[in-house]
C-alpha positions, 0 to 999 in steps of 0.5 A: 507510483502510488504503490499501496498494500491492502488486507486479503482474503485472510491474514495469511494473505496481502494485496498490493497495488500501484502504477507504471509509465509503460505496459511492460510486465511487473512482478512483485518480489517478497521474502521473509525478513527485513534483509535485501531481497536474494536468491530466496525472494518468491516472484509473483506475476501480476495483472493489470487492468490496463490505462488508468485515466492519467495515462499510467498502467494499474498493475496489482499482485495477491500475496497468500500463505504468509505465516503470522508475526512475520516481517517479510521485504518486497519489492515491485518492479522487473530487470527491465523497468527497474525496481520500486524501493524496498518495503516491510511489512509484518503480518498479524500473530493468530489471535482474534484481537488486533488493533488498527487506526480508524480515519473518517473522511480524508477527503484529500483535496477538499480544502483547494490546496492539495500540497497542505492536503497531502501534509496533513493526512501524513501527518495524520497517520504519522501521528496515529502510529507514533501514538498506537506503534501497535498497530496493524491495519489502518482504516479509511472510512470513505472520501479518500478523496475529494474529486474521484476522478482526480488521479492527483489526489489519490495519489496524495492520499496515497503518499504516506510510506506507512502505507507500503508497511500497514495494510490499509482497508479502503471503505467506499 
């Protein structure tokens, strides 16, 4: 769960993070294009930080040497525990200039209702991109959330499935 793709050290590379029920080991798969994931599919181990306050297992995996204006497929999981859905991504062309969404504040809980909450910060983004379909990098300035603690609304602000395919940059 609350699986989420961040921006590397460099365009070249991505960051991915997300939650599990058990401790077992979990991988990430990734591999050029928009196809199932095959034989071709690179493997990367991940590291985890152990039990997160709900209970659950924080795992995180770095993806480096990625060529520009190319989508790539991934995955995470392992044979054992089964695997997430698959999701895309493409990275950004080398030019200086990129175009990304800037939100401030979506402080995912603060009106009480989480559920409304939720449906409107995806809707947010929904609406962002269909207006900027160009976009590469999706900005949150702060007040993710409205109670850090609250596993619950991170992982509302955590539910929108664009960011499993625009890196998104966290500002605390």
């Amino acid at each position: 769960t609350d699986l989420v793709m961040t921006i590397g050290a460099t365009q070249a590379d991505r960051m991915f993070a997300w939650y599990t029920t058990t401790n077992a080991a979990q991988y990430l798969q990734y591999a050029e294009g928009s196809g199932p994931l095959g034989a071709q599919a690179t493997t990367v181990e991940t590291t985890s930080d152990g039990t997160t306050s709900s209970g659950e297992f924080n795992h995180r995996a770095t993806v480096t040497g990625l060529k520009p204006s190319t989508t790539y497929t991934y995955r995470v999981g392992s044979d054992a525990t089964g695997w997430s859905d698959a999701h895309t991504f493409t990275t950004p062309s080398t030019s200086p200039d990129y175009s990304f969404l800037f939100f401030g504040d979506p402080q995912v809980g603060a009106s009480g209702n989480l559920p409304h909450d939720e449906a409107g910060w995806i809707d947010t983004i929904t609406v962002g991109l269909q207006a900027f379909p160009q976009t590469e990098m999706l900005f949150s300035a702060g007040d993710q959330v409205q109670h850090a603690p609250n596993e619950d609304e991170y992982a509302a602000f955590l539910a929108p499935k664009q960011l499993r395919e625009i890196p998104l940059v966290p500002i605390n």
